[in-house]
C-alpha positions in Angstrom: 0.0 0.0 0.0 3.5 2.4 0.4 3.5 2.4 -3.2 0.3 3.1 -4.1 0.6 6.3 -1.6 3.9 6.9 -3.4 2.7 7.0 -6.9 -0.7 8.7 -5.8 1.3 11.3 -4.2 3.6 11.6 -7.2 0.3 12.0 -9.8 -0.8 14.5 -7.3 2.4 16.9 -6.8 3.2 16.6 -10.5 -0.5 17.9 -11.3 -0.1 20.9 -8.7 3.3 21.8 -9.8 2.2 21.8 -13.7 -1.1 23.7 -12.5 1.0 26.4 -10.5 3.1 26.9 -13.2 0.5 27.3 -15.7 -1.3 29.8 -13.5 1.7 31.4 -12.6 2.5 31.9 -15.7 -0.3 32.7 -17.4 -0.9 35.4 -15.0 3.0 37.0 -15.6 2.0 37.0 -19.3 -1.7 38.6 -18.8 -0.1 41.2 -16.3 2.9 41.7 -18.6 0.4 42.4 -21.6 -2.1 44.6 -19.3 1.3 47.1 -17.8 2.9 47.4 -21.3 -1.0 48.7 -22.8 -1.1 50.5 -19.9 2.7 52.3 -19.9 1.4 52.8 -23.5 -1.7 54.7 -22.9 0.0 56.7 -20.6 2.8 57.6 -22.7 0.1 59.0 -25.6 -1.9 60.6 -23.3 1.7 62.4 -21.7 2.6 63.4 -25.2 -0.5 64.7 -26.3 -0.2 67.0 -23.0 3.1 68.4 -24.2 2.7 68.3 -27.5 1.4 72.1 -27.8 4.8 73.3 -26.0 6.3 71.8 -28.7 3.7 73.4 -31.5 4.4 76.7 -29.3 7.9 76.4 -30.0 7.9 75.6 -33.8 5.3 78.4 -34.1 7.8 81.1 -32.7 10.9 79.6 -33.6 10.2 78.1 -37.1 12.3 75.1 -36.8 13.2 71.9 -33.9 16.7 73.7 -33.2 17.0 73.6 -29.9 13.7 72.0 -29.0 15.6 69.2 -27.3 15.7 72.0 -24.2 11.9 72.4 -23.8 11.8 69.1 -23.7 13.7 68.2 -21.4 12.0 71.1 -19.3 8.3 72.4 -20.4 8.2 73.6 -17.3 10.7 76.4 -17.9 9.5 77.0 -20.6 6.1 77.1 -20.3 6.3 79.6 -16.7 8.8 81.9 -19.1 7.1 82.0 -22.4 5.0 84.6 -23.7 2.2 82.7 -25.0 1.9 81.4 -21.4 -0.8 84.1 -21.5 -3.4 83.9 -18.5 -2.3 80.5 -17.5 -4.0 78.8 -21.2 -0.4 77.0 -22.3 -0.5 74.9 -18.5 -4.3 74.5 -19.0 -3.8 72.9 -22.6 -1.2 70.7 -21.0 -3.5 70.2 -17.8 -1.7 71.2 -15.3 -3.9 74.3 -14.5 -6.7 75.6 -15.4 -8.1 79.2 -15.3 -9.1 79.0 -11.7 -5.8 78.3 -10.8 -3.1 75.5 -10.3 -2.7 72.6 -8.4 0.7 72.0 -7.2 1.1 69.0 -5.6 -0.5 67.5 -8.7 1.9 69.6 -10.8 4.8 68.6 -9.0 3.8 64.8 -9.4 3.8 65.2 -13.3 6.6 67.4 -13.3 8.6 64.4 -12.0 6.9 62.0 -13.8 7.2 64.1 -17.2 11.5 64.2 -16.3 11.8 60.6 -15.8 10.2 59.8 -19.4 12.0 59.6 -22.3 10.8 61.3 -25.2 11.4 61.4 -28.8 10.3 64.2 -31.1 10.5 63.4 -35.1 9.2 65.5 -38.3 6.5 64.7 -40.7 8.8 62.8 -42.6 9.6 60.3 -39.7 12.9 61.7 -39.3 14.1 62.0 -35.5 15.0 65.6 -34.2 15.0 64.6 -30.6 15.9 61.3 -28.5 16.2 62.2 -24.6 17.5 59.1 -24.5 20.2 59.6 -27.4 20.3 56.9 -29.5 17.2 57.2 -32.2 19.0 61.0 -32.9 19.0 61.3 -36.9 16.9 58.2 -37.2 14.0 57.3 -39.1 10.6 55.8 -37.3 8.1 53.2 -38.8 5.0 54.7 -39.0 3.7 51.9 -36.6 6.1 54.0 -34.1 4.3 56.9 -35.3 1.3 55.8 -34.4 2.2 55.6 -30.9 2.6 59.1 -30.5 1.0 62.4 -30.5 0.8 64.7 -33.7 2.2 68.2 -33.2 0.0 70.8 -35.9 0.9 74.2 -36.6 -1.6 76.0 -38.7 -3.4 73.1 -39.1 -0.2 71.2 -40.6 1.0 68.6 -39.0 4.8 69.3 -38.4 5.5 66.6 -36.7 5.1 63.4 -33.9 6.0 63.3 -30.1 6.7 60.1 -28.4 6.7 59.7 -24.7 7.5 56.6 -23.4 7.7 56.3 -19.4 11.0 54.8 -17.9 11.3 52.5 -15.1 12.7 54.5 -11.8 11.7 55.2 -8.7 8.9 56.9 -9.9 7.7 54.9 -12.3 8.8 51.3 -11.0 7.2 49.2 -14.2 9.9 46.3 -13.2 9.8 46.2 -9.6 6.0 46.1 -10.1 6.0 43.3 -12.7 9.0 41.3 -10.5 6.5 42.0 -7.3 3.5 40.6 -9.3 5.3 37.7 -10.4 7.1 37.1 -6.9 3.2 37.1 -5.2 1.7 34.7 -7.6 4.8 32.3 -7.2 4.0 32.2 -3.3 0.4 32.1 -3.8 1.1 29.5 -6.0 3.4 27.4 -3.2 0.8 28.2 -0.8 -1.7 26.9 -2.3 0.4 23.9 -3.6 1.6 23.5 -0.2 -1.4 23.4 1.3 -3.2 21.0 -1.3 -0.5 18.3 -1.0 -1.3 18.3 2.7 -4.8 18.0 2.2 -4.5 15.1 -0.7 -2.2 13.8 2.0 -5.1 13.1 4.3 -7.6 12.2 2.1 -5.2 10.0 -0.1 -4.7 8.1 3.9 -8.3 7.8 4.1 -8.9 6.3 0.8 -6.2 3.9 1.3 -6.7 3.1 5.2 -10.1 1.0 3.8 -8.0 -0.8 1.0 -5.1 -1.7 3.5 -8.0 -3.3 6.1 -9.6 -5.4 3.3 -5.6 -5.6 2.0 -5.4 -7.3 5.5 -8.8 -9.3 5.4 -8.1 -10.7 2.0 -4.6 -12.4 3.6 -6.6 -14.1 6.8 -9.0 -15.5 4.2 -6.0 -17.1 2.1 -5.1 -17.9 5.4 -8.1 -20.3 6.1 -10.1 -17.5 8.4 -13.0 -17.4 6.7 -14.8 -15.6 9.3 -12.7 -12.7 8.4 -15.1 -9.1 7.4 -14.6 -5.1 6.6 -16.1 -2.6 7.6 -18.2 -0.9 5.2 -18.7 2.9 5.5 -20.9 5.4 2.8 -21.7 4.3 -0.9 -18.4 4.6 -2.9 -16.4 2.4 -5.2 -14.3 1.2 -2.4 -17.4 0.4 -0.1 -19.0 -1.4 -2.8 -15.5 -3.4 -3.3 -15.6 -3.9 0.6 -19.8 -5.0 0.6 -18.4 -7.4 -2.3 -16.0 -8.7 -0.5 -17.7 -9.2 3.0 -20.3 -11.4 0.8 -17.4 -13.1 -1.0 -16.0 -14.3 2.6 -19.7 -15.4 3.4 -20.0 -17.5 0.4 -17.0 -19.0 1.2 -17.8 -19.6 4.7 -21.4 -21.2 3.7 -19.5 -23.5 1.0 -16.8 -25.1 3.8 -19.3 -25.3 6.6 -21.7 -27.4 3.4 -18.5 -29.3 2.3 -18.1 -29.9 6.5 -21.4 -31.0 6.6 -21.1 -32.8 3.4 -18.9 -35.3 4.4 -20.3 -35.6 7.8 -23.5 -36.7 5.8 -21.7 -38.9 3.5 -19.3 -40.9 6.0 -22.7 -41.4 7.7 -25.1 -42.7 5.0 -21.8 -44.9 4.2 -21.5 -45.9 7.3 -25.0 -47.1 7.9 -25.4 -49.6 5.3 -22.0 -50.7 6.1 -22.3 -51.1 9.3 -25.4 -52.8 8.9 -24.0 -55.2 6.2 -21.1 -56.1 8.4 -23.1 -56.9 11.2 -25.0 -59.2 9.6 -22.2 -61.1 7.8 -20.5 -61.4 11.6 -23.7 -62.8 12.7 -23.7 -65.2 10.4 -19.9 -66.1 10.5 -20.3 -66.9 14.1 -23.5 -68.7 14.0 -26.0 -66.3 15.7 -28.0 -66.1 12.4 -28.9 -68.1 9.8 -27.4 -68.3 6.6 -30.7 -68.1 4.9 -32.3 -66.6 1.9 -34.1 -64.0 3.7 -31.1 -62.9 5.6 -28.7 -62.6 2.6 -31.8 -60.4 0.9 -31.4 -58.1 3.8 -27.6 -58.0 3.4 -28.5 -57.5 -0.8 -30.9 -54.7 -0.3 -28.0 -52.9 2.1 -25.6 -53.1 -1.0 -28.4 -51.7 -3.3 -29.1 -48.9 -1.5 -24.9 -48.2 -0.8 -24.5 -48.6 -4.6 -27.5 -46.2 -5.1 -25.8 -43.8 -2.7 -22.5 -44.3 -4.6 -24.6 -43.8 -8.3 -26.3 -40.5 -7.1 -22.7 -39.2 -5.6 -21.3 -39.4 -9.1 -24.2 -38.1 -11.0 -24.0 -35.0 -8.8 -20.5 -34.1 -8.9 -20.4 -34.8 -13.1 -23.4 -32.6 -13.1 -21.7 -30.0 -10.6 -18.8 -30.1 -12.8 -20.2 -29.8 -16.3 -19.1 -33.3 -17.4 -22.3 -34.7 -17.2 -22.8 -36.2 -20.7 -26.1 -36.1 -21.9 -27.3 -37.9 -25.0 -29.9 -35.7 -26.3 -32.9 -36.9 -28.6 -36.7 -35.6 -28.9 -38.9 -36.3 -26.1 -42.1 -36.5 -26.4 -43.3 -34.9 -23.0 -46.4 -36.7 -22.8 -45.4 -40.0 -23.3 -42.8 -39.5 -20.7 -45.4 -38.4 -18.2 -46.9 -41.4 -18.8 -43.9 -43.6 -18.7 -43.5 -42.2 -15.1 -46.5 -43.1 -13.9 -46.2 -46.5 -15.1 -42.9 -47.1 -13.6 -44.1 -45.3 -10.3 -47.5 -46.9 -10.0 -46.9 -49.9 -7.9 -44.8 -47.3 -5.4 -47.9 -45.7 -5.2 -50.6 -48.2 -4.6 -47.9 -49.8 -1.4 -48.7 -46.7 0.2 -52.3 -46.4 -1.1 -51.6 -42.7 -2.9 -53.4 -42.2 -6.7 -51.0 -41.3 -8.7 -52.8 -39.7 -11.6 -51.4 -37.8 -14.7 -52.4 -34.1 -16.1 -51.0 -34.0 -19.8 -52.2 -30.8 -22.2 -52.9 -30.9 -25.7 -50.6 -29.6 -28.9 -46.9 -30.6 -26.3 -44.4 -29.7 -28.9 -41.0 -32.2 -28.8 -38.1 -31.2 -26.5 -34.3 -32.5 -26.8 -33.1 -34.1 -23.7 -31.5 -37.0 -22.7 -34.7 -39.1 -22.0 -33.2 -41.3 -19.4 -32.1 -38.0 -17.1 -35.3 -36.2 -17.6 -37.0 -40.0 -16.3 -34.4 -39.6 -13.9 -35.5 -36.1 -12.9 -39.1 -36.7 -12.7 -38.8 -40.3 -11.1 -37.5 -38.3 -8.3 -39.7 -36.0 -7.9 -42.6 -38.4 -8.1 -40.9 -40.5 -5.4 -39.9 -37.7 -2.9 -44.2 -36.8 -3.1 -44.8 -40.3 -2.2 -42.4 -40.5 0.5 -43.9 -37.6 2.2 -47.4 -37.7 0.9 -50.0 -39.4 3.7 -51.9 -43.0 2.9 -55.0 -42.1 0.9 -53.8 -38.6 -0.7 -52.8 -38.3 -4.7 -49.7 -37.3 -6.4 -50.4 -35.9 -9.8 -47.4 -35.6 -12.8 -48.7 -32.7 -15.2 -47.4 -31.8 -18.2 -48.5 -28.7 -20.1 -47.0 -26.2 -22.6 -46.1 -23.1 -21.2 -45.0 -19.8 -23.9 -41.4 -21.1 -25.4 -41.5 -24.3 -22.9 -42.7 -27.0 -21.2 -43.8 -27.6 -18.3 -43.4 -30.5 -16.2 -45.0 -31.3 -12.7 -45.5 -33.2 -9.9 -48.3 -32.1 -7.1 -48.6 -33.8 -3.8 -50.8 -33.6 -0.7 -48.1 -34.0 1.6 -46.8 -31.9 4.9 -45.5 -29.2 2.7 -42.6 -26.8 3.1 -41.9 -24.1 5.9 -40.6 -20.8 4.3 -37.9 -21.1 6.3 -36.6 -24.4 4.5 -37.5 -23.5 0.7 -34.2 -22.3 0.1 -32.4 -25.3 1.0 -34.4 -28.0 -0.4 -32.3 -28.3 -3.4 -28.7 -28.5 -1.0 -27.3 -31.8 -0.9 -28.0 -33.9 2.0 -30.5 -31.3 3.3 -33.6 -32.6 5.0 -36.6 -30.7 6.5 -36.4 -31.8 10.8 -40.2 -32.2 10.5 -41.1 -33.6 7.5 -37.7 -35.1 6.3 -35.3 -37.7 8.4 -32.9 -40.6 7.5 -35.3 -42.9 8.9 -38.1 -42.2 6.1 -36.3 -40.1 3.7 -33.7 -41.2 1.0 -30.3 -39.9 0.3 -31.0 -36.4 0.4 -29.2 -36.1 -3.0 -32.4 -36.6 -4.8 -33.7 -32.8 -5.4 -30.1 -31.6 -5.7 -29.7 -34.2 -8.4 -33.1 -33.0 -10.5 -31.8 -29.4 -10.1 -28.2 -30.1 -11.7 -30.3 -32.2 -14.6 -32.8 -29.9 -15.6 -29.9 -26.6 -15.5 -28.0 -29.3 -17.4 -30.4 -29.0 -20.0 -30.8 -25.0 -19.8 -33.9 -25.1 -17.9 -34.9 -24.2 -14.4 -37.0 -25.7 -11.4 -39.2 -24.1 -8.9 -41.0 -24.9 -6.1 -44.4 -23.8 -4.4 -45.2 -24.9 -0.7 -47.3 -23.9 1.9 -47.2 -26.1 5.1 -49.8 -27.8 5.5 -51.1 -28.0 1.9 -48.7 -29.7 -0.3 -46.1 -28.7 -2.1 -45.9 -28.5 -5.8 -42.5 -28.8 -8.1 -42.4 -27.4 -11.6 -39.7 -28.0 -13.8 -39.5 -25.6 -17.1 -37.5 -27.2 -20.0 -37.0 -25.1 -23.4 -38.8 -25.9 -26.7 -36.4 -27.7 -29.5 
């Protein structure tokens, strides 16, 4: 069970680790994307603020010489210039408007606007200015262009201001992204942290049942059959466990049957030997007679051990699926009949009317006609052997949908609830109605059920103490 934990755990960290780096990830990249839109929007909207102290400029000097100086400082030249006016050059730019100036807002932009970098080029993409020196004399793209803000003079654009923020103090765009990045990665461990200590627990609970029935499954190859798990809620493993418990039950049924099995079996062998062997001695040493009547005891003690012996086989061929059966068509009427013919004389020794019950239109089965007598010769014999003096036994046949039906009805005793389950266990026998005294082998009704399953059909039983009991065996149509 270590190494089922082990590889569990292993699925389990592998599947956090690739899901924190995926999230981690993905958020660096969607962060990443969101800062550089936003540096860019507030670059454009930066430049379209100073982009009329450049236009005021052009307009009084007539050329970029010496712009590079306002840019650096609009400020200065903004306070000093002439077309300041009434405050209306700071107001375009938005630092102030006509009521008057804010200055700790101007202050912030004032250190915000130093620490950009800004490059100013003419209409023909040419760059005049570079704060940062080394686009000087260059030429922009006009996808650069684009990013910046057009300066117009006289309604001619004369050229293009870019502002592009820089990372300091200020403006900290990669201490930001790094501090991002840092928090999701200990979010992420967190989180990983914290589910590998709960799949811990619940990967111990999962396996704790597993281990007990781990544990069961060794005492029951061990010969304790009386081993059992507890089962707790409705999952797969409880199901396993509920499986399991009845497994362990069905074995402990079958070796207390196989027990009681051969209890029964060194008994009925016994009996008859016992019995044989006493009257042999007898005989040997005189005390009884070595007469015709006597041997016939002894001969009907070997018939009914070889019978015994007969109906063991049949059972365990039959158990085994090595029964052979020589299959023909059976006319299911005539084999009633045949029945009640060979049962007759049974009947009449105990003063029971056997009658028959046969239906029109019986279509043909395939069986092995000898089985199927042997099925229904004990069925008819277990009614008579429990059936009182002066009651009937009646063999039916009848068609039934696809099948036919064969039965035998009796008057007899009849079966508790209680006992219908087992009446088709070998050596089984009802306390009441059923005892080695009057009753046979007890193989009998095991026998017809391995026969008729044998030849794919089934066999029921209807009882009700007191009123009889009624077996129906259903065989399939050819």
């Amino acid at each position: 069970m270590h190494s089922l934990w082990i590889k569990l755990m292993g699925a389990f960290v592998l599947i956090i680790l690739v899901g924190i780096g995926m999230v981690v990830l993905l958020m660096s990249q969607t962060t990443a994307n969101q800062f550089e839109l936003y540096i860019t929007q507030t670059g454009q909207q930066r430049a379209a603020q100073l982009a009329p102290v450049a236009a005021n400029y052009y307009t009084r000097s007539g050329s970029w010489n010496g712009v590079d100086a306002v840019l650096r400082n609009p400020w200065g030249y903004s306070m000093s210039s002439s077309a300041m006016g009434n405050g209306m050059m700071m107001e375009d730019m938005g630092w102030w408007s006509g009521d008057g100036m804010n200055e700790s807002d101007m202050m912030d932009e004032m250190v915000l606007v130093f620490s950009d970098r800004m490059i100013l080029a003419q209409a023909d993409g040419i760059v005049v200015v570079d704060t940062a020196g080394t686009l000087t004399g260059g030429h922009l793209q006009t996808d650069d262009l684009a990013n910046g803000a057009p300066i117009t003079v006289g309604g001619q654009q004369v050229g293009t201001l870019i502002v592009t923020p820089l990372d300091t103090p200020a403006t900290p765009a990669g201490d930001f992204l790094g501090s991002v990045n840092r928090s999701a990665l200990l979010a992420g461990i967190a989180a990983g942290g914290l589910a590998v200590i709960l799949g811990s627990v619940l990967f111990i609970q999962t396996i704790r049942p597993l281990r007990r029935l781990s544990a069961a499954t060794q005492g029951i190859a061990s010969g304790d059959l009386s081993q059992r798990v507890q089962v707790k809620g409705q999952d797969e493993i409880s199901q396993v466990a509920t499986t399991f418990n009845h497994m362990a039950e069905t074995l402990q049924r079958y070796d207390t049957e196989r027990r009681n099995m051969i209890g029964d079996i060194a008994h009925d062998l016994r009996t008859p030997l016992s019995v044989i062997q006493s009257n042999l001695e007898a005989m040997l040493d005189g005390v009884l007679p070595t007469t015709p009547e006597e041997l016939a005891s002894v001969h009907q003690e070997t018939l009914r051990l070889n019978l015994l012996i007969g109906d063991l086989r049949t059972l365990s061929l039959a158990e085994a699926g090595q029964l052979q059966l020589q299959k023909q068509s059976v006319e299911p009427g005539v084999l009633v009949q045949q029945v009640g013919e060979r049962m007759r004389l049974s009947a009449q020794e105990k003063d029971i009317a056997l009658e028959t019950d046969i239906g029109g239109d019986l279509p043909e089965i395939q069986a092995d006609p000898e089985r199927l007598m042997q099925v229904m010769t004990n069925l008819v014999d277990n009614a008579l052997r429990y059936s009182p003096n002066g009651t009937r036994v009646i063999v039916g046949a009848h068609p039934s949908g696809g099948c036919v039906e064969l039965s035998v009805s009796d008057n007899g005793p009849g079966i508790l609830p209680e006992d219908a389950p087992h009446l088709f266990e070998r050596f089984w026998r009802a306390e009441k109605s059923r005892n080695r005294a009057t009753g046979g082998s007890g193989l009998g009704l095991a026998i017809v059920k391995q026969l008729v399953e044998a030849h794919h059909g089934q066999v029921y039983v209807e009882s009700q103490a007191g009123n009889g009991t009624r077996f129906t065996v259903h065989l399939p149509v050819s």
